[in-house]
C-alpha positions in Angstrom: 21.3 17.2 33.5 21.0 20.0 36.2 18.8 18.2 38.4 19.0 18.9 41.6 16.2 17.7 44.3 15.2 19.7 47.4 15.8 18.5 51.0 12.0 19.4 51.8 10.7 15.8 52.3 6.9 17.9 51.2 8.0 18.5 47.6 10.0 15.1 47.5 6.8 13.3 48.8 4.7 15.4 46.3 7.1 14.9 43.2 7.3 11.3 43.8 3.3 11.2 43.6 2.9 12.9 40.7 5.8 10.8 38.8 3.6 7.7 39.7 1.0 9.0 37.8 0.6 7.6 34.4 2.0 9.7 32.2 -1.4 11.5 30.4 -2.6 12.0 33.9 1.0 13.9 34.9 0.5 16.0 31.8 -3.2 16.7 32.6 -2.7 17.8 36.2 0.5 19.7 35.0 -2.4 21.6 32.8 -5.1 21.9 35.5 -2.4 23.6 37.8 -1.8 26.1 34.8 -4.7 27.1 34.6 -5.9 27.0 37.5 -2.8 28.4 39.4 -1.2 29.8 36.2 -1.9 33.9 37.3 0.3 33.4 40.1 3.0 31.0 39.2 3.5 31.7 35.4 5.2 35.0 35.8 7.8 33.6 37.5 9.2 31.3 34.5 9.2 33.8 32.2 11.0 36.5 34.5 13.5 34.2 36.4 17.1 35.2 36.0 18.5 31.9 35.1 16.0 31.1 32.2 17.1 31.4 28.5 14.0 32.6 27.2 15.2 32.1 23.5 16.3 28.6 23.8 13.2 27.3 25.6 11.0 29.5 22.5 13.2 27.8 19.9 12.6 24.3 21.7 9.0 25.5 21.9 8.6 26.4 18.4 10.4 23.0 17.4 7.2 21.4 18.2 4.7 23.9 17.4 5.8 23.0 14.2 4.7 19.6 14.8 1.4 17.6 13.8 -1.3 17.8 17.6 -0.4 14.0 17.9 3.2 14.4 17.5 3.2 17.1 20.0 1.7 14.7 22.6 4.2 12.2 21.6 7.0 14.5 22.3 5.6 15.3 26.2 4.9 11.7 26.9 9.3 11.3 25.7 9.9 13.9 27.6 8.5 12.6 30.2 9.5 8.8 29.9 12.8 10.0 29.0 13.0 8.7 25.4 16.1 9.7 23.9 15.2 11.3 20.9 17.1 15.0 19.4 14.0 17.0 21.3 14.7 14.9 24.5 17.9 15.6 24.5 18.3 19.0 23.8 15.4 19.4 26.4 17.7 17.1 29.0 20.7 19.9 28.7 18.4 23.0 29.6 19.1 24.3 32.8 15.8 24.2 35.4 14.2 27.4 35.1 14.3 26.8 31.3 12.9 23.7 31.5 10.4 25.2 33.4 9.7 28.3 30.9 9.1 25.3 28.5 6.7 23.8 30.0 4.7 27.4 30.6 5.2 27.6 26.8 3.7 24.5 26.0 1.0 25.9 28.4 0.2 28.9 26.7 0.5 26.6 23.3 -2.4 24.8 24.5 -4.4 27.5 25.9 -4.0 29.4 21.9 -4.6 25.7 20.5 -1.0 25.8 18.6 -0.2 22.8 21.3 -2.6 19.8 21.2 -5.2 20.7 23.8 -6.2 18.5 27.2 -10.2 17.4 25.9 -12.3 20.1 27.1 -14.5 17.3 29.3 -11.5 15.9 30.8 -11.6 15.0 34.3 -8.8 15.1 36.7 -8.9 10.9 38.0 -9.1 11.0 41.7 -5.6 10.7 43.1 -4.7 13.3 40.8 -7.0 16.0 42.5 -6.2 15.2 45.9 -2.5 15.7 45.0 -3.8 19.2 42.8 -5.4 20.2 46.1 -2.0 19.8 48.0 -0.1 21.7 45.5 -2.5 24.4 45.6 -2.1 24.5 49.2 1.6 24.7 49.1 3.4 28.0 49.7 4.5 30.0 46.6 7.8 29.5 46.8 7.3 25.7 47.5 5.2 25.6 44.4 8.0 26.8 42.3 10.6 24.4 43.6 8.2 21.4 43.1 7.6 22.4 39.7 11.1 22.8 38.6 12.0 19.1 40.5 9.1 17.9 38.5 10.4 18.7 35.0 14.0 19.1 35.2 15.0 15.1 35.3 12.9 14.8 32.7 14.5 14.5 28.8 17.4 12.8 28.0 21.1 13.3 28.5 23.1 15.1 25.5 25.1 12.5 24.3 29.3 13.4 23.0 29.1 13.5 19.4 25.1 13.7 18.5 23.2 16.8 17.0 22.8 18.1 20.5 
């Protein structure tokens, strides 16, 4: 994996809080911060330099495909890093791709192709206060905490599987 974690013990601090969420609350706060925050920090997944735009829309459309609850099974993997073929080929993206990804699966809930966060769902406590931090972060800070967020997440590629 391409993992690489910043020396800014901020993001560390604030990566390592939202990883101790349980894992529907990381993907709910990771949804509240898109749309909430998504005018400002969207644009930059999709325009980075360093993202494959067509493998993260063919990941993407791998699990559009898929039934709404198979599609929350596949974030909660992703995030538990269960190796399974999606896992996987999401573990050998590079970061900014990874990150596109995610925006994808953003927009895919926002159209309703991507199983949707309940419309009357509540952030839990903890989770706001860290939402209020990361809003409060600089720009480029949110960025980098975002992409250590999601890139150790997925599996490794293993020598001789599918991907």
């Amino acid at each position: 994996m391409t993992f690489t974690q910043t020396n800014d013990p901020t993001i560390r601090e604030h990566v390592q809080a939202w990883q101790k969420l349980d894992v529907d609350q990381q993907l709910a706060l990771f949804w509240f911060i898109y749309k909430e925050m998504g005018n400002s920090i969207t644009p930059a997944a999709p325009g980075a330099s360093t993202a494959s735009p067509e493998i993260a829309e063919g990941l993407f459309n791998q699990v559009k495909e898929l039934s709404h609850e198979e599609q929350l099974q596949i974030q909660r993997d992703l995030i538990n890093k269960v190796d399974s073929q999606i896992s996987r080929q999401y573990g050998s993206l590079g970061d900014t791709t990874k990150l596109l990804f995610w925006y994808r699966l953003s927009q895919g809930m926002d159209s309703g192709t991507i199983i949707p966060i309940p419309s009357d769902y509540q952030l839990p406590s903890e989770s706001k206060v860290l939402f209020g931090k990361i809003q409060g972060l600089a720009f480029e800070q949110q960025i980098t905490l975002f992409r250590d967020y999601v890139s150790p997440m997925g599996a490794e590629a293993k020598s001789g599987a599918e991907i």
